[in-house]
C-alpha positions as CSV (number, residue, x, y, z in Angstrom):
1,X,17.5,-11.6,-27.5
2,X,19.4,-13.5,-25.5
3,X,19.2,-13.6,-21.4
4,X,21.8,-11.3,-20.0
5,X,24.3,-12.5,-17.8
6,X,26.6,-10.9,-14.4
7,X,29.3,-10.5,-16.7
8,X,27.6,-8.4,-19.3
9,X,28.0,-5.7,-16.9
10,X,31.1,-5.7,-15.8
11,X,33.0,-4.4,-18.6
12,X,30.4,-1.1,-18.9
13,X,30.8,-0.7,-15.4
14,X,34.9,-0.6,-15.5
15,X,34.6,1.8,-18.1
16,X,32.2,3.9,-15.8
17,X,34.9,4.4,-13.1
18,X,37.9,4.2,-15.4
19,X,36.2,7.4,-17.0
20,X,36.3,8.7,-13.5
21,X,40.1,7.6,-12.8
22,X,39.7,4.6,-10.6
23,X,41.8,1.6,-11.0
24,X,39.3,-1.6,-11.6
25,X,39.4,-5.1,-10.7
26,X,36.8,-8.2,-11.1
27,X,36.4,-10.7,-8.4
28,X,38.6,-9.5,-5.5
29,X,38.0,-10.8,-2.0
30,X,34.4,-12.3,-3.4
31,X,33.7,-9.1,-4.3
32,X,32.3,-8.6,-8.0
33,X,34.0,-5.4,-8.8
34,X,36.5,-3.2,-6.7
35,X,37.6,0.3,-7.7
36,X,40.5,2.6,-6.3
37,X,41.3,6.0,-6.6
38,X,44.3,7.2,-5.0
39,X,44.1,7.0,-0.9
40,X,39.9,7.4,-1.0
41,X,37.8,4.3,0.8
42,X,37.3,1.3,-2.2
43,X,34.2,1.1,-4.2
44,X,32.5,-2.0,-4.2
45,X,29.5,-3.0,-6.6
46,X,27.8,-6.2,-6.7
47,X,26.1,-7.4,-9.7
48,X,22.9,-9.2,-10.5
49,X,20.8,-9.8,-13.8
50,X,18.0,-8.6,-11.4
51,X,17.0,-7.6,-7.7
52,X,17.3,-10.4,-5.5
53,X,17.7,-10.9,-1.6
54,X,21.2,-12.6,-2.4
55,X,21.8,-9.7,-3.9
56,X,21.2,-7.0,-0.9
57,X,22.7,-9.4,1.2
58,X,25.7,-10.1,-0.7
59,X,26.1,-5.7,-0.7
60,X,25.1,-5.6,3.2
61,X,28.3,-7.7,3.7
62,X,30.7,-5.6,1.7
63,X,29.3,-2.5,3.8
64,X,31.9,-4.3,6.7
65,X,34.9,-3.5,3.8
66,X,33.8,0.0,2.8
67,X,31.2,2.6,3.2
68,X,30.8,3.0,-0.8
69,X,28.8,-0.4,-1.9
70,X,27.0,0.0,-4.8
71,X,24.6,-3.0,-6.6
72,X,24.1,-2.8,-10.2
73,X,21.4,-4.4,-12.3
74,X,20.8,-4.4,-16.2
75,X,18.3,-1.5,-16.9
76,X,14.8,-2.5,-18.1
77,X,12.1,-1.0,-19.6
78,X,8.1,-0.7,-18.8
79,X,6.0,-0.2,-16.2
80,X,7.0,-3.2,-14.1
81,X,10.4,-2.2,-14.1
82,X,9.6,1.2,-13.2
83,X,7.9,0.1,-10.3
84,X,10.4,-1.8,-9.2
85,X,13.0,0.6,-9.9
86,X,11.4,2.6,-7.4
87,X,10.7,0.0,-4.5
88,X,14.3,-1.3,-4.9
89,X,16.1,2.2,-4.7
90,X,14.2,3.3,-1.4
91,X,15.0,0.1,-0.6
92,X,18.8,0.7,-1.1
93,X,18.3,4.1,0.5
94,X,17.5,2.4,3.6
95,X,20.1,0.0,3.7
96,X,22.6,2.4,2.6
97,X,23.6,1.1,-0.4
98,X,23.8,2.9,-4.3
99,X,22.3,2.1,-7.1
100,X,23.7,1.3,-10.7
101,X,21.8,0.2,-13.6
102,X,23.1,-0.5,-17.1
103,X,21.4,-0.6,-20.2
104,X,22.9,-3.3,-22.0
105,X,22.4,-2.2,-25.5
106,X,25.0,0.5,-25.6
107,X,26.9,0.5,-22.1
108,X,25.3,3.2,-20.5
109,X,25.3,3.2,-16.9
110,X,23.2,5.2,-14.9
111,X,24.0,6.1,-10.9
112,X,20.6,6.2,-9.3
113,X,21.9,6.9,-5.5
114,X,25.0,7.1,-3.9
115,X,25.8,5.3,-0.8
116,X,24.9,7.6,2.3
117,X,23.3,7.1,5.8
118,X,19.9,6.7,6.5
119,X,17.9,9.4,7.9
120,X,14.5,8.0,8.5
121,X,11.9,10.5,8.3
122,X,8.5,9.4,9.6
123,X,5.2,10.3,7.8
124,X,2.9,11.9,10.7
125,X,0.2,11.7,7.7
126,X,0.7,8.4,7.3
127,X,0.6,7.6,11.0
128,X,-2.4,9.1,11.8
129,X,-4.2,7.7,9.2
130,X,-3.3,4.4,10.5
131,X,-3.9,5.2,13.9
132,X,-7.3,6.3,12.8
133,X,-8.4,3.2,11.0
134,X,-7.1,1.6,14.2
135,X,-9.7,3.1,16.2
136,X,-12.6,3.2,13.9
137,X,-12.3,-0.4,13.4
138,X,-14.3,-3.0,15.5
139,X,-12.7,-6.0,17.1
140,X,-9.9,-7.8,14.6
141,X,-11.7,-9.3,12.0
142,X,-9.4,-10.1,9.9
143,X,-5.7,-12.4,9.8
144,X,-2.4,-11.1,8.7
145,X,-1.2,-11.9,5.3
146,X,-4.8,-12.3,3.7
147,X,-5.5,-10.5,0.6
148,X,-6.9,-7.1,0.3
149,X,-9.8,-8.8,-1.7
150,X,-12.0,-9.2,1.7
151,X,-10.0,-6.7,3.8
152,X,-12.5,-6.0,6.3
153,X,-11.7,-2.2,7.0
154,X,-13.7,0.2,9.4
155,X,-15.0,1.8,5.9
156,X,-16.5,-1.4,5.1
157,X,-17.6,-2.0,8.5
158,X,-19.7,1.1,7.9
159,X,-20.8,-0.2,5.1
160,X,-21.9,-3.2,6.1
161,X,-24.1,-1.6,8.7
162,X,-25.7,0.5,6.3
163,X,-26.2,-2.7,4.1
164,X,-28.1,-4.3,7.5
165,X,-30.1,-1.4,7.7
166,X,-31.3,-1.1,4.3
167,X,-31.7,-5.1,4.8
168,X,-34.2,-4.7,7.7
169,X,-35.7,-1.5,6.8
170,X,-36.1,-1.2,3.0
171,X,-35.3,2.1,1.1
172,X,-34.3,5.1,3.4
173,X,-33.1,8.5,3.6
174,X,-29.6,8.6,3.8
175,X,-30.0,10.6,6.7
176,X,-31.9,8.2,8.5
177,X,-29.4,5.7,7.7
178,X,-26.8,7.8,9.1
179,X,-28.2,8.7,12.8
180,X,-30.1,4.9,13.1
181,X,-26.4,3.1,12.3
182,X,-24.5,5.9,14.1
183,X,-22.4,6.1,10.6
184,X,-22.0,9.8,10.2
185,X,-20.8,9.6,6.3
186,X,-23.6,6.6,5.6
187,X,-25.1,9.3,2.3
188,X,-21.4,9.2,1.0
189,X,-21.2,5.9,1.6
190,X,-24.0,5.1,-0.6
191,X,-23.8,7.9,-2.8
192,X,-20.3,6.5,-3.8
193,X,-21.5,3.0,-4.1
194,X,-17.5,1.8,-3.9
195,X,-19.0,-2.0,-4.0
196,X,-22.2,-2.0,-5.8
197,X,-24.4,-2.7,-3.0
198,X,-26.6,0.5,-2.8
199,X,-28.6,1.8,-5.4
200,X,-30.3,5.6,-5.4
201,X,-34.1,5.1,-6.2
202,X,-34.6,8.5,-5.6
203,X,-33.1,11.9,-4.2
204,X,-32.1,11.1,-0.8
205,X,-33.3,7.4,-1.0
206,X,-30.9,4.5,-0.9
207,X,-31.9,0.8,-1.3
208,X,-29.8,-2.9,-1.5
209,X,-28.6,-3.9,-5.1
210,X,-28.6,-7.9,-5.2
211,X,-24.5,-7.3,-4.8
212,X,-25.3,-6.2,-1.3
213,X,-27.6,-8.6,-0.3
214,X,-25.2,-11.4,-1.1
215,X,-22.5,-9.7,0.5
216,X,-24.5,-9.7,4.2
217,X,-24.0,-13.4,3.5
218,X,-20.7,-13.1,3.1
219,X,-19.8,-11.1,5.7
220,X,-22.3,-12.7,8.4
221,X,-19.5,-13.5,10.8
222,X,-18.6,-9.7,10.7
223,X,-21.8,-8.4,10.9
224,X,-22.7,-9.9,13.5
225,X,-19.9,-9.0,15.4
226,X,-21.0,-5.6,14.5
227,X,-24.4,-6.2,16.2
228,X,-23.0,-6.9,19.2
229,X,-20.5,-4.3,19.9
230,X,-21.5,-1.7,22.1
């Protein structure tokens, strides 16, 4: 199958809002596609074989023209696509903006949002979970834009002292664990074993896998930050 081009949706998208009685036009004003419908505000809808930035741009600037900018995409298939589906309509959302796709096989255009202004509604969840991790964690170990591979969070913070414990002490109850590294889950923690460094060698009793040991190494600069935090 060949690669699909802008123009492969323009005449699916004419047909769209002809269907709905506007009047269509390509390429008016270095706009892609401009219907009218009597005396309402133009539609404008910018066209891409994908999501881009030029695209978003290119509809941010038609938003000075009209109020009703829509971009329109070919529609895909697949997880991928759904994905991005999703990340480019909230996307859109934000920025005001509708969303058109067209599935190239048969015409069929599908309206995903309509333009409208954005009303941003903040997740309290979200920000308290943040604000929490905040807190929790100790010092700034890590720089923005690494990976989430080594993401030194206040869970693996915990970890790591439970790790040093183990380490220093050998097998121990989790309890002990818990009040000795002031790390009130420290059981869960090693119980849920989300990195493979503990091991249960009995009920109650943790101990370091060979995963844990080598991850002390790793994290030496952390943990000893750890050690001397108050």
């Amino acid at each position: 199958m060949s690669k699909p081009r802008e123009t492969d949706l323009y005449a699916p998208l004419k047909a769209f809002l002809v269907a709905q009685g506007y009047e269509v036009k390509a390429e008016v004003a270095a706009a892609d596609l401009v219907a009218c419908r009597g005396d309402e505000e133009p539609v404008i809808v910018e066209m891409k074989t994908g999501f881009t930035l030029s695209l978003f741009h290119q509809a941010v600037a038609r938003q000075a023209i009209s109020d009703l900018v829509y971009i329109a995409v070919p529609r895909g298939t697949g997880r991928r696509y759904s994905r991005s589906l999703a990340e480019n309509r909230a996307m859109c959302r934000r920025l005001g903006l509708g969303l058109l796709t067209v599935r190239l096989r048969d015409g069929l255009v599908e309206p995903h949002l309509d333009p409208a202004p954005y009303q941003p509604r903040k997740s309290v969840a979200h920000q308290q979970l943040m604000l929490r991790e905040f807190a929790r964690r100790v010092g700034d170990p890590n720089t923005g834009g690494m990976t989430r591979a080594k993401l030194v969070t206040a869970y693996r913070q915990d970890a790591l002292r439970c790790a040093a414990h183990l380490r220093a002490n050998g097998p121990t109850k989790g309890a002990h664990v818990a009040r000795a590294c002031e790390v009130p889950n420290a059981t869960r923690i090693m119980a849920t074993d989300h990195y493979g460094w503990f091991h249960r060698i009995s009920p109650g009793i943790y101990d370091l896998t060979p995963k844990g040991t080598e991850a002390l190494g790793v994290y030496s600069d952390t943990l000893a930050m750890l050690e001397q935090s108050p």
